[in-house]
gemmi code that builds the backbone of each chain (N, CA, C; Angstrom):
import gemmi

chains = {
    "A": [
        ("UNK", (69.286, 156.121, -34.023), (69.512, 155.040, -33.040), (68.561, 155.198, -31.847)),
        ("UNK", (67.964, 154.070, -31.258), (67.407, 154.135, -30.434), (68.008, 153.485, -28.610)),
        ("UNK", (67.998, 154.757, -28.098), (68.556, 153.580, -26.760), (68.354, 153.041, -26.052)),
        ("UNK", (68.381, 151.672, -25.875), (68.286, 150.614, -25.576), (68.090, 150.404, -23.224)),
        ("UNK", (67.098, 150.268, -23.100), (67.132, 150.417, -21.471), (66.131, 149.322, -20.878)),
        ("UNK", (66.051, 149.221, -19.418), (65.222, 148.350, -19.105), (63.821, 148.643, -19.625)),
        ("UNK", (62.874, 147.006, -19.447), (61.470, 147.430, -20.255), (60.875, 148.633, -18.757)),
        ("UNK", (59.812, 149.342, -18.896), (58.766, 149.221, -18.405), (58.067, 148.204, -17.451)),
        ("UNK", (57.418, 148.701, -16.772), (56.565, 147.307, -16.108), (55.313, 147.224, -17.346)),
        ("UNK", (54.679, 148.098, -17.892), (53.817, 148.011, -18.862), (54.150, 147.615, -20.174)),
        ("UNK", (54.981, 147.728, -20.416), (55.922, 147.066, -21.998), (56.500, 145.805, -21.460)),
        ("UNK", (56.824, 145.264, -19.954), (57.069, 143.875, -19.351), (55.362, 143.191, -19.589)),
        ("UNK", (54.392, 143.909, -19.149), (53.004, 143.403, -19.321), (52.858, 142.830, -20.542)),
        ("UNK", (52.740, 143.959, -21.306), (52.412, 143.821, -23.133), (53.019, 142.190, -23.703)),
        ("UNK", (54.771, 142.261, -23.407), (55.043, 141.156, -23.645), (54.746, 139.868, -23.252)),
        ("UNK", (54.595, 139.990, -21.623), (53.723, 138.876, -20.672), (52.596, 138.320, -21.908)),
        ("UNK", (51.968, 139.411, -21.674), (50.659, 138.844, -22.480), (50.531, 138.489, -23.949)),
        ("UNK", (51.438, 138.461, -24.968), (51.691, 138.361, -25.797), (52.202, 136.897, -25.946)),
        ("UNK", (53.262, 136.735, -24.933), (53.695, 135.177, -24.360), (52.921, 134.262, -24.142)),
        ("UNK", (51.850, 134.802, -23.388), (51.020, 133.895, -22.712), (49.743, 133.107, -23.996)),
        ("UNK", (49.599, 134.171, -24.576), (48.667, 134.054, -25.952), (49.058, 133.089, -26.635)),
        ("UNK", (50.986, 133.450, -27.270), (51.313, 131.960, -27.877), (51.911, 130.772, -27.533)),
        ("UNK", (51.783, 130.950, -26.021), (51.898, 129.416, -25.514), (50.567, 128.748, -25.443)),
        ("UNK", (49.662, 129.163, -24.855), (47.841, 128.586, -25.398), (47.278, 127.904, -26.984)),
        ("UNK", (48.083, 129.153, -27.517), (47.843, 129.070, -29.412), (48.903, 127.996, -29.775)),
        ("UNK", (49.860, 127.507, -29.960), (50.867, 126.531, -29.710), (50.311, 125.259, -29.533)),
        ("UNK", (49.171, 125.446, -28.474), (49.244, 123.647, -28.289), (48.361, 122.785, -28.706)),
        ("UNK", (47.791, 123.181, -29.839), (47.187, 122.112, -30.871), (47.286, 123.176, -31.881)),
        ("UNK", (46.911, 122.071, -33.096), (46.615, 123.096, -34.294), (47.055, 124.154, -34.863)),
        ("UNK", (46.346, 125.379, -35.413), (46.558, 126.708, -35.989), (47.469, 127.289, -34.573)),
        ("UNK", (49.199, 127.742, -35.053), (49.539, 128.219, -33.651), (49.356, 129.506, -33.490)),
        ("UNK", (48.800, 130.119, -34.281), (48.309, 131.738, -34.261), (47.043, 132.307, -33.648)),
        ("UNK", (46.036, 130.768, -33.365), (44.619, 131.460, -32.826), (44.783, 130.244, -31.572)),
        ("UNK", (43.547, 130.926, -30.531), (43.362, 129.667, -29.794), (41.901, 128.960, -29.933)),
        ("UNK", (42.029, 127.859, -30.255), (40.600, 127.038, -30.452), (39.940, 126.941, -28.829)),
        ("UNK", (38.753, 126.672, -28.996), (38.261, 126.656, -27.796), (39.065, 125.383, -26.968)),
        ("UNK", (39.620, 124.584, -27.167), (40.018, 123.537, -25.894), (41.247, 124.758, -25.921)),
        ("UNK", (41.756, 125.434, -26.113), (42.912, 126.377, -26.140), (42.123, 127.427, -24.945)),
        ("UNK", (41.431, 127.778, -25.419), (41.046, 128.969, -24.880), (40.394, 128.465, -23.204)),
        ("UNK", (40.155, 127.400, -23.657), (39.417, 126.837, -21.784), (40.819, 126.515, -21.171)),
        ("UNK", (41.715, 125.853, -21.637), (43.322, 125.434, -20.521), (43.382, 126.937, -20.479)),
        ("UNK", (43.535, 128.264, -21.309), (44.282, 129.179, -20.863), (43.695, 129.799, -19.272)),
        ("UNK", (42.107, 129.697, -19.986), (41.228, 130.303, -18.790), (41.379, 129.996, -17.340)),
        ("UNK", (41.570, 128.618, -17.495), (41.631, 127.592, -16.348), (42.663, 127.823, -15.380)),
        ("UNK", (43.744, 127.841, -16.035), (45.210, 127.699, -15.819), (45.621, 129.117, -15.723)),
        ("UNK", (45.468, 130.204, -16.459), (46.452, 131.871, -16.083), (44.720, 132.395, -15.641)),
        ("UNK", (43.269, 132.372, -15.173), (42.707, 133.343, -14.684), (41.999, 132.213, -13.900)),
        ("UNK", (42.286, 131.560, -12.772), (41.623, 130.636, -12.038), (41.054, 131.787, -11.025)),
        ("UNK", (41.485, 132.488, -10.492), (40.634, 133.179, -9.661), (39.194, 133.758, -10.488)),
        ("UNK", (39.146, 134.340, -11.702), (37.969, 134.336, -12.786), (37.127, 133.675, -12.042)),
        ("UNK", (37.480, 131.937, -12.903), (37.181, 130.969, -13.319), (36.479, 129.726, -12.150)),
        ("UNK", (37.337, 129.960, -11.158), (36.878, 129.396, -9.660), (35.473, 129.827, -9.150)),
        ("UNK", (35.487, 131.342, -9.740), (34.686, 132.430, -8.942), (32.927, 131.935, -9.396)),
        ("UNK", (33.228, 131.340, -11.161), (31.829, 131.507, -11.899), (31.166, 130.204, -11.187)),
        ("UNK", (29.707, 130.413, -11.034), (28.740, 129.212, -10.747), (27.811, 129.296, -12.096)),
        ("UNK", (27.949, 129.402, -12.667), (27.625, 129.299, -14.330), (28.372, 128.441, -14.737)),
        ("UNK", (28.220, 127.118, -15.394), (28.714, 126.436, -16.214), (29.086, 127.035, -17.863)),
        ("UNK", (28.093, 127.481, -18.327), (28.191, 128.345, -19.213), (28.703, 129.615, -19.985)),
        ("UNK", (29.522, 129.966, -18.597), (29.865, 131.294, -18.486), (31.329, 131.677, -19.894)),
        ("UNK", (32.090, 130.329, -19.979), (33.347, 130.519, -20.866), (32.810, 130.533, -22.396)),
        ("UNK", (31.869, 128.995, -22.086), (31.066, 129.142, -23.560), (30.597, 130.373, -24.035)),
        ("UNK", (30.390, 131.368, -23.146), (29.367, 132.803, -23.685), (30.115, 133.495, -24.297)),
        ("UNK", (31.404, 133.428, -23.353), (32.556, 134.139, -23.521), (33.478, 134.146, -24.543)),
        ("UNK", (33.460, 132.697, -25.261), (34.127, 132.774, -26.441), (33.322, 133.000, -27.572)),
        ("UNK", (32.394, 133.038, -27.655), (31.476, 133.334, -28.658), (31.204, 134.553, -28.524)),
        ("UNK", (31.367, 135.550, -27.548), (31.001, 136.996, -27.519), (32.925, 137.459, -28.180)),
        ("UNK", (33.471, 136.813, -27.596), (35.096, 137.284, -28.242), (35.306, 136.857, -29.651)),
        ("UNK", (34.803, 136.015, -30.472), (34.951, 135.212, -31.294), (34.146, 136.012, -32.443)),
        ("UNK", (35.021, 137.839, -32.833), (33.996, 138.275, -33.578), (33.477, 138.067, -34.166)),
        ("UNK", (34.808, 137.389, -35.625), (34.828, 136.714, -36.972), (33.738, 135.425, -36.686)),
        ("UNK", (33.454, 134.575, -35.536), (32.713, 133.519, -35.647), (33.317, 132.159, -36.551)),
        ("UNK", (35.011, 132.226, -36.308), (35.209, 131.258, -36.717), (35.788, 129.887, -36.431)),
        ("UNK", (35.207, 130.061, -34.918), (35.431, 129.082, -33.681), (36.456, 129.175, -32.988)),
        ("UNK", (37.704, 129.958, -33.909), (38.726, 130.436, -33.233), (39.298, 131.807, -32.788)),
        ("UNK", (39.655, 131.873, -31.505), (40.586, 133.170, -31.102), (41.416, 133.995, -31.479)),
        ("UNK", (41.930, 134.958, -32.353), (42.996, 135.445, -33.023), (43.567, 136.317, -31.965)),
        ("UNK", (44.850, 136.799, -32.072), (45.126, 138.146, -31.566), (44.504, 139.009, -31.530)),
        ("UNK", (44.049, 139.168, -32.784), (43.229, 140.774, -32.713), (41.910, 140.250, -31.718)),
        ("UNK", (41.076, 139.445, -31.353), (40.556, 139.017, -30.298), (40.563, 139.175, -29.095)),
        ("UNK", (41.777, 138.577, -28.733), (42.327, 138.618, -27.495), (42.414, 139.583, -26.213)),
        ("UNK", (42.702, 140.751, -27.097), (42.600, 141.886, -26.185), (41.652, 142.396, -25.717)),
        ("UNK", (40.061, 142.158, -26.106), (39.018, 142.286, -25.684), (38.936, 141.442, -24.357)),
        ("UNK", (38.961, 140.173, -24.252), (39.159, 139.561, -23.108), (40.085, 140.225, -21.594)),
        ("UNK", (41.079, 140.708, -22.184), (41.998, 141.158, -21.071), (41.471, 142.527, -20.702)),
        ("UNK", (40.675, 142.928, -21.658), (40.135, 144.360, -21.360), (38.977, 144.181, -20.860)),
        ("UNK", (38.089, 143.177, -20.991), (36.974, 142.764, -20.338), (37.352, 142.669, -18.921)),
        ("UNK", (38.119, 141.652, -18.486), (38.593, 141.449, -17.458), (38.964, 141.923, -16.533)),
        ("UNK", (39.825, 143.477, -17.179), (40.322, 144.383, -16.297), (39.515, 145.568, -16.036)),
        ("UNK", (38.242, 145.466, -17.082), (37.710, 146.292, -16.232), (36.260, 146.338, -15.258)),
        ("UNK", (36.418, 144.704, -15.075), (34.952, 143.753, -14.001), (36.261, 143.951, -12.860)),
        ("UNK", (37.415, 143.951, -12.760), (38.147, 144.343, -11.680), (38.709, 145.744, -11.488)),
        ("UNK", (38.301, 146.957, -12.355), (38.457, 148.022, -11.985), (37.760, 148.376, -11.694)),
        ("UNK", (36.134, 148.071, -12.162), (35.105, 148.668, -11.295), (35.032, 148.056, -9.823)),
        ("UNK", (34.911, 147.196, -9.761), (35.145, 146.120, -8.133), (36.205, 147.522, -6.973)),
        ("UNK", (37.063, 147.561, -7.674), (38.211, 148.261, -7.217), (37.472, 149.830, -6.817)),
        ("UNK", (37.195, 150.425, -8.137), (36.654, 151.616, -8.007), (35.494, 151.736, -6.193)),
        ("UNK", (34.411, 150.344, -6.164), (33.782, 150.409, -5.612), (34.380, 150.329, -4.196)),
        ("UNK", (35.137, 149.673, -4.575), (36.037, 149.323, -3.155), (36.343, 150.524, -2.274)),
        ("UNK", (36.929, 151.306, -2.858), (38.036, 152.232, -2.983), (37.843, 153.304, -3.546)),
        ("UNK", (36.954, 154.259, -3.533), (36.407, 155.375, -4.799), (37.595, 156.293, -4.398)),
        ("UNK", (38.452, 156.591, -3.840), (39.426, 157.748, -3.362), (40.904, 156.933, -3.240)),
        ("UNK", (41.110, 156.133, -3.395), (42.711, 155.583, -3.234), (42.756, 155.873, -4.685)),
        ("UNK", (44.524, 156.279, -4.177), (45.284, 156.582, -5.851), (46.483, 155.698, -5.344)),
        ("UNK", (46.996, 154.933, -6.508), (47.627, 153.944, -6.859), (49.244, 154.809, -6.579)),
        ("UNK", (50.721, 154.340, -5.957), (50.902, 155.074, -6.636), (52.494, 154.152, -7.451)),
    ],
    "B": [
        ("UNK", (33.492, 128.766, -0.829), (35.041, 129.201, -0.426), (35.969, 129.138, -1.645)),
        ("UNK", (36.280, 130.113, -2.076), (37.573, 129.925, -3.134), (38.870, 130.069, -2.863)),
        ("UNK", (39.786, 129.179, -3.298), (41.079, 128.825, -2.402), (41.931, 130.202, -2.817)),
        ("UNK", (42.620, 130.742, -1.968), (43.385, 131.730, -2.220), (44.603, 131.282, -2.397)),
        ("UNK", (45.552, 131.828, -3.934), (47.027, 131.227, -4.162), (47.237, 132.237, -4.662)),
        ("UNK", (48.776, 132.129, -5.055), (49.415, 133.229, -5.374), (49.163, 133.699, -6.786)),
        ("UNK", (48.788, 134.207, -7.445), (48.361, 134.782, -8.436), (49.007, 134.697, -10.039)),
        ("UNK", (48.530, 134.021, -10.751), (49.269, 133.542, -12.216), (50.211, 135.261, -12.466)),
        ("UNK", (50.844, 135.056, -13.426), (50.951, 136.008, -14.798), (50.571, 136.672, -15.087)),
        ("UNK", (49.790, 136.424, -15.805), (48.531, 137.027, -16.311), (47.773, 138.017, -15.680)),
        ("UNK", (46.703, 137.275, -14.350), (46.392, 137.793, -13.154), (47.052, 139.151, -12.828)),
        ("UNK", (48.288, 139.049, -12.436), (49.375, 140.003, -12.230), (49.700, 141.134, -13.255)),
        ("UNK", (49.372, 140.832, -14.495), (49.614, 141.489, -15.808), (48.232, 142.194, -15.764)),
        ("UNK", (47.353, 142.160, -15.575), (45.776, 143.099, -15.835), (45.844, 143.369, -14.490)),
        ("UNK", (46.422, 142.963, -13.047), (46.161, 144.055, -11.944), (47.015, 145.098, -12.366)),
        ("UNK", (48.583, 144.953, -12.631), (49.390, 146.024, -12.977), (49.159, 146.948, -14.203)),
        ("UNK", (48.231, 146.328, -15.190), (47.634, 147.767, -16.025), (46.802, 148.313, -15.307)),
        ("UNK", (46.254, 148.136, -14.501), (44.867, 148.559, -13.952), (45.696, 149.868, -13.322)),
        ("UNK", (46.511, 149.303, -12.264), (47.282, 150.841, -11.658), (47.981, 151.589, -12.661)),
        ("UNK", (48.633, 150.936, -13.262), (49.413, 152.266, -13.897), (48.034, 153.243, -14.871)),
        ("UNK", (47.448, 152.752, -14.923), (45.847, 153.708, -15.557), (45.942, 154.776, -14.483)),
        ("UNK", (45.440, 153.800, -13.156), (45.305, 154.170, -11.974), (45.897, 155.563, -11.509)),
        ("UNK", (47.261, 155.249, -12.042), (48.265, 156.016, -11.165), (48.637, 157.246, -11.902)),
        ("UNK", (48.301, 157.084, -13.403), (47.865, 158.358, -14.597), (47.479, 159.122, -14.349)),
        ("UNK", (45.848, 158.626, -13.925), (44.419, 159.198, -14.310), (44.231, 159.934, -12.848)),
        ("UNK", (45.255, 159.780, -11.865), (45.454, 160.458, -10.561), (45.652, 161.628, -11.148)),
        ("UNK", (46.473, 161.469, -11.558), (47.481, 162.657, -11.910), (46.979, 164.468, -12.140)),
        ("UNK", (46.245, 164.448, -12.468), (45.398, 165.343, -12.608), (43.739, 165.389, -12.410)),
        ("UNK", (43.105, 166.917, -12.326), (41.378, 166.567, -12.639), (41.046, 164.953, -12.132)),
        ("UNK", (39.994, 165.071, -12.750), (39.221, 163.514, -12.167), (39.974, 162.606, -12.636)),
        ("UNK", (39.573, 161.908, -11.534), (40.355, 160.272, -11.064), (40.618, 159.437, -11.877)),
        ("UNK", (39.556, 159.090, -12.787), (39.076, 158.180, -13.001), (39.493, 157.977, -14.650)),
        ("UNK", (40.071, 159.639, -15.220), (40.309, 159.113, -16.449), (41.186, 159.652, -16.840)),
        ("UNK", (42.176, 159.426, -18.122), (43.593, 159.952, -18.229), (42.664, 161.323, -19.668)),
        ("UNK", (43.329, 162.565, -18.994), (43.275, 163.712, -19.617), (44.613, 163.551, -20.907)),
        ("UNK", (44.620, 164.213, -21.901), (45.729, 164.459, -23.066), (46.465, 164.684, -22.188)),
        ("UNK", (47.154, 165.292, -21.323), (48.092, 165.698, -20.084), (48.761, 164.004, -19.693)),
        ("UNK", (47.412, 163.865, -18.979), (48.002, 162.117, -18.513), (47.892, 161.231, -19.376)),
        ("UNK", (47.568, 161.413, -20.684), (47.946, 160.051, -21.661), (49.528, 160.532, -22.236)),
        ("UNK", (49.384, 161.775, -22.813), (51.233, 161.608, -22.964), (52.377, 161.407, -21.884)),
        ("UNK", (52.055, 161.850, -20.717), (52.566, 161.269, -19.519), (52.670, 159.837, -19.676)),
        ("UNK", (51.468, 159.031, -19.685), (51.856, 158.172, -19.638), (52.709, 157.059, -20.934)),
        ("UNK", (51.902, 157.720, -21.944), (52.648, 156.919, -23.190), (54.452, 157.332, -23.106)),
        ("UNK", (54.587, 158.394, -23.187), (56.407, 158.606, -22.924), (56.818, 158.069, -21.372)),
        ("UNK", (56.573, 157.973, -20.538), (56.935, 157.327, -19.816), (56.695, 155.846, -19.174)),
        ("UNK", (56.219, 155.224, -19.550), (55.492, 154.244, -19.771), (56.027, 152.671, -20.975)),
        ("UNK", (55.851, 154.135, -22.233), (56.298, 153.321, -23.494), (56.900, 153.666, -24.387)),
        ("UNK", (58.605, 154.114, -23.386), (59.141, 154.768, -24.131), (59.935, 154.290, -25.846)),
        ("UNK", (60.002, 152.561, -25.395), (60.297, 151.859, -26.973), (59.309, 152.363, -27.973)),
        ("UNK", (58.241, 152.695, -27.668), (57.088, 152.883, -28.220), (57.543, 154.230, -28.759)),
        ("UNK", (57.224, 155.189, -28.084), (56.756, 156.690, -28.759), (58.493, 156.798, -28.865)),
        ("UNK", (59.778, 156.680, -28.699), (61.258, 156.660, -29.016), (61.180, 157.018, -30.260)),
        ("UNK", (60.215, 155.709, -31.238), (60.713, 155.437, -31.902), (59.883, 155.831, -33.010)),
        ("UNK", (58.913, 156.993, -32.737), (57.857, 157.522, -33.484), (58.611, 158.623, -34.395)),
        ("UNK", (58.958, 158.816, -35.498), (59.239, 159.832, -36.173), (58.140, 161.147, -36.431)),
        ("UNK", (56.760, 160.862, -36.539), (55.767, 161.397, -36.692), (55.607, 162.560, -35.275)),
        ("UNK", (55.858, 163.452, -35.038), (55.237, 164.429, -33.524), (53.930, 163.956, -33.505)),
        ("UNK", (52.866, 164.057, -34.651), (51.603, 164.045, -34.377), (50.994, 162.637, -34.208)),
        ("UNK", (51.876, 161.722, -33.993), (51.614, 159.732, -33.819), (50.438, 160.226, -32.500)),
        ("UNK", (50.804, 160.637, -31.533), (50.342, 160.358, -30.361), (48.795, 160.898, -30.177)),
        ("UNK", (48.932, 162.452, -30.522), (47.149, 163.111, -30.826), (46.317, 162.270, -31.296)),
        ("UNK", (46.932, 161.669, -32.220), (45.818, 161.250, -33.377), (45.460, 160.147, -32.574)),
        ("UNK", (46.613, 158.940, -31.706), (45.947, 157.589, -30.781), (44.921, 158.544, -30.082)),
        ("UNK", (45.094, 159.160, -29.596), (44.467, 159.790, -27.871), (43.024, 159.767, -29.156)),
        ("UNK", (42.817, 160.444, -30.253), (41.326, 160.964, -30.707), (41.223, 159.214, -31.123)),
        ("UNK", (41.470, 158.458, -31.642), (41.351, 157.291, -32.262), (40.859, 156.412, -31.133)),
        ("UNK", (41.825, 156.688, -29.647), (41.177, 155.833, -28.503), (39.949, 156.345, -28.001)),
        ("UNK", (39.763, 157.704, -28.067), (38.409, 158.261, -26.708), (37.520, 158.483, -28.272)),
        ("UNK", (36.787, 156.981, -28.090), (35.724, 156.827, -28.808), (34.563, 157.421, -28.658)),
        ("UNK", (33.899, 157.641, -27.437), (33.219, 158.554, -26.972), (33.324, 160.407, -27.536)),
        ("UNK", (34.631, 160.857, -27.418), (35.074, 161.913, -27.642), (34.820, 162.996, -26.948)),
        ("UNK", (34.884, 162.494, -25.440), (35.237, 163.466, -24.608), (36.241, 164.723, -24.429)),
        ("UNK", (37.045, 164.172, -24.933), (38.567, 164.529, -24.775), (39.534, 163.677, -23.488)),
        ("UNK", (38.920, 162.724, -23.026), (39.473, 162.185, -21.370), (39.198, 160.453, -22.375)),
        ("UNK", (40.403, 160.033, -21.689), (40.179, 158.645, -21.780), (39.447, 157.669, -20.752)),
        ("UNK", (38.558, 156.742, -20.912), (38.138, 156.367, -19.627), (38.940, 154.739, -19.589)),
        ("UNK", (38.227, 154.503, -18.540), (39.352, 152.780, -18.362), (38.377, 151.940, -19.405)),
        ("UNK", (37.309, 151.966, -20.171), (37.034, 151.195, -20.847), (37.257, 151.334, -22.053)),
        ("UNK", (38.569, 152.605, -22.552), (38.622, 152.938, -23.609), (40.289, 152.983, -23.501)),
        ("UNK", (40.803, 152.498, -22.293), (42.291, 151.981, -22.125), (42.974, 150.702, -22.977)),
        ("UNK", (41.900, 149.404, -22.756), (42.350, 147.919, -23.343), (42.362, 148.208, -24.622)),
        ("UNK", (41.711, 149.417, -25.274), (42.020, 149.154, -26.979), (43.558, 149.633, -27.395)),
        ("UNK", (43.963, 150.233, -26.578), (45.281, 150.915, -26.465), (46.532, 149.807, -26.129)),
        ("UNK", (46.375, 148.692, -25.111), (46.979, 147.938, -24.994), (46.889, 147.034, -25.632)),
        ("UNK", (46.113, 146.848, -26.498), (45.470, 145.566, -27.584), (46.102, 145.581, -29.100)),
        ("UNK", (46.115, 147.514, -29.047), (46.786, 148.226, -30.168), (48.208, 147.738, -30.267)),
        ("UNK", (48.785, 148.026, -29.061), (50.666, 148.109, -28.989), (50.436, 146.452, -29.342)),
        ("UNK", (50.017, 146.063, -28.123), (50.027, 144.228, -28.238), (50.466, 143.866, -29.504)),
        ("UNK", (49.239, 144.152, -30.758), (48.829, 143.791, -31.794), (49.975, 143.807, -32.394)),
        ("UNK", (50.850, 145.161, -32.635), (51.606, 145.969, -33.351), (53.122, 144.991, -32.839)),
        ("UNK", (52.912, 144.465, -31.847), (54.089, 143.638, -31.537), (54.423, 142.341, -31.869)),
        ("UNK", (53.223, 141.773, -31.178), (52.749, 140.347, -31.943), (53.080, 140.469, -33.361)),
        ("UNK", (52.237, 141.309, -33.993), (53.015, 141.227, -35.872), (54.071, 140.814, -35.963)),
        ("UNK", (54.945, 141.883, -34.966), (56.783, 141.989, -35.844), (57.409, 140.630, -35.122)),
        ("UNK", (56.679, 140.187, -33.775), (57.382, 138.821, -33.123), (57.082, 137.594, -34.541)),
        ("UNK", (55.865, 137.504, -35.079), (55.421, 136.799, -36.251), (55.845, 136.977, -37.348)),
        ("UNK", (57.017, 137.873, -37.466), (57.545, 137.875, -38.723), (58.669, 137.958, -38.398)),
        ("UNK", (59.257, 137.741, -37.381), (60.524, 137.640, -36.847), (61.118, 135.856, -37.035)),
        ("UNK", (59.739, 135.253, -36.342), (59.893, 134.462, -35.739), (58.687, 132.974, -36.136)),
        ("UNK", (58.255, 133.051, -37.497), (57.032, 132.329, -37.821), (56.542, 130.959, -36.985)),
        ("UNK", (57.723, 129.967, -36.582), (57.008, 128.686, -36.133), (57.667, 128.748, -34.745)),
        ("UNK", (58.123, 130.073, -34.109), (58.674, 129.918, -32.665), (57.312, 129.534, -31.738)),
        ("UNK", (57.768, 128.620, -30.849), (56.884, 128.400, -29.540), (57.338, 128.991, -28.140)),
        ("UNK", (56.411, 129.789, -27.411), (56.272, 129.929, -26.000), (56.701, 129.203, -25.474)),
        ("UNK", (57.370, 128.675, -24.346), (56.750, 127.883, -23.218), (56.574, 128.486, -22.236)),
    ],
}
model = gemmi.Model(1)
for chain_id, residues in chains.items():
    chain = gemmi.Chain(chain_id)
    for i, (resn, *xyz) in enumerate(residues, 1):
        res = gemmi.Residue()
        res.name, res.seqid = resn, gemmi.SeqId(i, " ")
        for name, pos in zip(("N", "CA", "C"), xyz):
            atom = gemmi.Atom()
            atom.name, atom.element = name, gemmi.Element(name[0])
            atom.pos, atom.b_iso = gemmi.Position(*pos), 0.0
            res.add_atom(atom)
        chain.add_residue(res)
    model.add_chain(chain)
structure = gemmi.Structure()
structure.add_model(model)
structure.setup_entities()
């Protein structure tokens, strides 16, 4: 038996993001991947600070095609996590630079 | 000028992995990366549904050599998101076979 307790804030994350994936993937089409009009509302809508930030028009287009290992226009899960890991770590270095001696706690 | 608002989900979900890395990779030796010390630290405390429910003792060694691709022996933060991409993955499955045509909102 396993016992049963509140999540984590990091197992609250995991699921966050897991949520967030198949509400994007959901709203057209295949509900398991996100097609690119999928993948631009998600961008738009859960990473606007990103997304506000780019003066590249181009910048999402690059982006799904660099995530898009398989090349088959669409996003899968196994995908996905490259993005969030991309992401987090153009804001951990930022951070690092910020901050080379603060510890989190 | 980019408008400052309160911060999606998401947003919130990759600052809060970022610290708890953060707040690991303190933990000992250099800053910057989680030692075998601070990855089982953090995986049992962290994710405890996770490793609870590991029958295997040796589940966890084998992630830590499987994640530090490099093979330092130290995990760095760009060798963290495959770890959260991993569990993700491993969850997403069982939600998809739980649950085949459920939708997010």
């Amino acid at each position: 038996m396993v016992e049963i307790s509140s999540p984590t804030e990091t197992e609250r994350c995991i699921k966050s993001l897991i949520a967030v994936f198949q509400k994007y993937a959901g709203k057209d089409g295949y509900n398991y991947t996100l097609s690119k009009m999928e993948f631009l509302s998600f961008m738009n809508t859960e990473l606007p600070a990103f997304t506000k930030n780019q003066k590249d028009p181009g910048v999402l287009d690059r982006m799904m095609k660099k995530l898009d290992t398989n090349s088959d226009g669409q996003l899968d899960f196994s995908e996905f996590p490259n993005l969030i890991g991309g992401l987090a770590m153009a804001c951990h270095d930022s951070f690092l630079k910020a901050a080379p001696s603060q510890k989190q706690t």
